[in-house]
Every structure is written in C-alpha cells, then in structure tokens.
C-alpha positions as a printed Julia matrix, in Angstrom:
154×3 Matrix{Float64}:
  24.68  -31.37   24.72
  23.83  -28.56   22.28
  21.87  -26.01   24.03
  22.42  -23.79   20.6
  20.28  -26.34   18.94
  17.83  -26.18   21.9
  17.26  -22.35   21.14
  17.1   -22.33   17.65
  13.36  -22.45   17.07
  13.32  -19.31   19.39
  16.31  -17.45   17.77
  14.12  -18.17   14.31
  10.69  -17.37   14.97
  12.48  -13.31   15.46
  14.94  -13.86   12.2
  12.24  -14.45   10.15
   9.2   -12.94   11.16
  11.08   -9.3    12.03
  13.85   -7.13   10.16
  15.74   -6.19   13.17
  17.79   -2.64   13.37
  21.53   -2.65   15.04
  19.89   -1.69   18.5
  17.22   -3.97   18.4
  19.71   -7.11   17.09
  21.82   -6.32   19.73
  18.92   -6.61   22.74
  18.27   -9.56   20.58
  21.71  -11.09   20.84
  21.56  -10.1    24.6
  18.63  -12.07   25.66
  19.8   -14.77   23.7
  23.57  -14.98   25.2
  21.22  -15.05   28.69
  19.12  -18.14   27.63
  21.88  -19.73   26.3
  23.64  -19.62   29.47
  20.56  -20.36   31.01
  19.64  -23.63   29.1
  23.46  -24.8    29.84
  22.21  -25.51   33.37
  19.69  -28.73   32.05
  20.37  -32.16   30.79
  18.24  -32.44   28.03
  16.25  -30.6    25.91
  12.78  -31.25   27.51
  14.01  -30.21   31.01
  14.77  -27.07   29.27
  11.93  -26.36   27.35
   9.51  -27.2    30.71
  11.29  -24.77   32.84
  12.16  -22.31   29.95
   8.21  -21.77   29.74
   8.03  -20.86   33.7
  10.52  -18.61   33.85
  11.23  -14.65   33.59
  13.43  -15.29   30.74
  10.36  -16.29   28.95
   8.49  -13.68   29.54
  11.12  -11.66   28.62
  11.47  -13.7    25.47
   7.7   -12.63   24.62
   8.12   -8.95   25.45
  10.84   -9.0    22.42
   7.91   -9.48   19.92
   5.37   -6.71   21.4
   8.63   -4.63   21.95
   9.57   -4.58   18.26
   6.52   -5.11   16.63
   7.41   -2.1    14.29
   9.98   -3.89   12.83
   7.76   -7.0    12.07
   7.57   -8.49    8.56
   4.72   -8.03    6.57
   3.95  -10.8     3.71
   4.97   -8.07    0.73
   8.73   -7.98    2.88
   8.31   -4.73    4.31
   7.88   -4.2     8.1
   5.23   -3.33    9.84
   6.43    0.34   10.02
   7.27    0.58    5.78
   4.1    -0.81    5.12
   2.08    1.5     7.68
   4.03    4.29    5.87
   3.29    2.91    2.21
  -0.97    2.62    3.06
  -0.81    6.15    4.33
   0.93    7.69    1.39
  -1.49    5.17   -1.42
  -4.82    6.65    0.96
  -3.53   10.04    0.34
  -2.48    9.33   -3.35
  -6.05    7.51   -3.67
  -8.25   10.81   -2.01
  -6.3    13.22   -3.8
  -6.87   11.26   -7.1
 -10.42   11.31   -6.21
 -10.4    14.66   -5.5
  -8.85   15.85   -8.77
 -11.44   13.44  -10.63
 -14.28   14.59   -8.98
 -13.48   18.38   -9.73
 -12.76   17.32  -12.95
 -15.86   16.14  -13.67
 -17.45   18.95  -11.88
 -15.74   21.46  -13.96
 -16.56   19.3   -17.35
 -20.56   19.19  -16.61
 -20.42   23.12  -15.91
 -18.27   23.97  -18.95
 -20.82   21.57  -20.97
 -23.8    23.73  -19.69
 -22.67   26.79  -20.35
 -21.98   25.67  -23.95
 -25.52   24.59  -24.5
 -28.11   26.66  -25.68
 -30.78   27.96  -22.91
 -33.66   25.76  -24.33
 -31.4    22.53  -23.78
 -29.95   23.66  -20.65
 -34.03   23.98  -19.37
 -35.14   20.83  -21.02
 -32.4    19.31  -18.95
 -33.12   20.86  -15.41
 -37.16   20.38  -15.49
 -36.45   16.37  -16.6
 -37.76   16.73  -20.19
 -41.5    18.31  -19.19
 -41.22   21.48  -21.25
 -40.74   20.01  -24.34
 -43.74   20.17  -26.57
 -44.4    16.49  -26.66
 -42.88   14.97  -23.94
 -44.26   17.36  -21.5
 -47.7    15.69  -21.36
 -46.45   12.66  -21.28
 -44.54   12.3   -18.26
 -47.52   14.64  -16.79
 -49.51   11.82  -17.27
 -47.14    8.99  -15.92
 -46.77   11.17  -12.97
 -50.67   11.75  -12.49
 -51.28    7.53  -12.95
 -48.18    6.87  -10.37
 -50.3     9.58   -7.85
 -53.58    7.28   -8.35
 -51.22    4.89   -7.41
 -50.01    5.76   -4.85
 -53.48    6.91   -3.23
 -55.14    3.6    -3.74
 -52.14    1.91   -2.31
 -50.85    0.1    -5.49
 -47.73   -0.22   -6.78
C-alpha cells in the first residue's frame, strides 16, 4: 500500500496551480506529513478517499487554497499577487498616458488658434455662418429643420 500515491492528486492540484513561498511550502509540507499519516490508517485507496472527504483534515486541506490564494498562478505564470501588482502599475501607465495625450492635444488646438488669424479663428467658433456665402446658407438649413421640427417631421 502506497498512501504517497493516494495523495498525489492533492499534493498536485497546490504544485501547480500556486508558487508557494518557504513559509507557505512548509504549512504545505505540514498538512501533508498529517494526511499521510492519516491515510496510513486505511486499506485501500477508496476507504481513504470516502473518509478523507468527511474529515477535518479536509477541510483543512481546502482552507490551504483560500489561505494562499495570493500566491496562486495566473495563466501568464505570475501569481495572483505579481499580476494584481502588474494591472495596477499598466492602469496607472495607461491614465497617465492618457493624461499626457489629452493635454497634448489640448495644448496643440490652443497653440493652433492663436496662430490663426482673427477672421479664421471666428469663422471657426460661429460654425461657418459669418462667412459671406455660407452664412445664408446654413441660415436657411437651420430655418427648414425649424419648420421641421414644428410640423413634426423629420
């Protein structure tokens, strides 16, 4: 009887799904000294596993992955704790970008007005309506689109 082999699948769902510090591997190693001594009590593997599942020592066994959860591994190989770290410093890289770019612009569109003449810089503001021609035009798109509006058309 190989109660080592009985425990395995246990032992490896925490080697590979967490990336264990010297504390943590040895309260690891602890619990797992405990259930191996504990499994040595049963004949056969399905004895074990049936009274594995209603004991303490399980539920001690499932309080090791809430308890190091930190320390999980994330599918890019960091843990849990890395890759919190890693999205926090990218969100603040990413805002600060934005930031930058947004002043950026900001300054760019101001520098551009004050370059341009007056007579641009009003055409621009009032949508187009004080140039000679244009001016009467979108008057009278904006006059139809009121007649529109008051006779309920679209």
């Amino acid at each position: 009887m190989n109660t080592k082999e009985w425990i395995k699948p246990y032992r490896d769902a925490i080697d590979q799904q967490y990336k264990l510090d010297d504390v943590a591997q040895q309260d690891v190693d602890f619990f797992f000294t405990k259930l191996e001594k504990f499994a040595a009590g049963f004949p056969d593997q399905g004895s074990f596993a049936t009274q594995f599942l209603q004991s303490p020592l399980y539920q001690e066994y499932t309080n090791l992955f809430t308890k190091y959860q930190q320390m999980g591994i994330t599918p890019s190989g960091e843990t849990v704790e890395q890759a919190t770290e890693t999205l926090k410093r990218e969100n603040r890289e990413a805002s600060m970008e934005e930031h930058i770019k947004s002043t950026a612009e900001r300054e760019a569109r101001i520098a551009v007005t004050r370059m341009l003449p007056d007579e641009v810089n009003e055409v621009r503001w009032n949508g187009g309506r004080t140039l000679p021609v244009i001016g009467p035009i979108i008057q009278w798109v904006d006059n139809i689109k009121w007649i529109r509006r008051l006779l309920g058309k679209k």
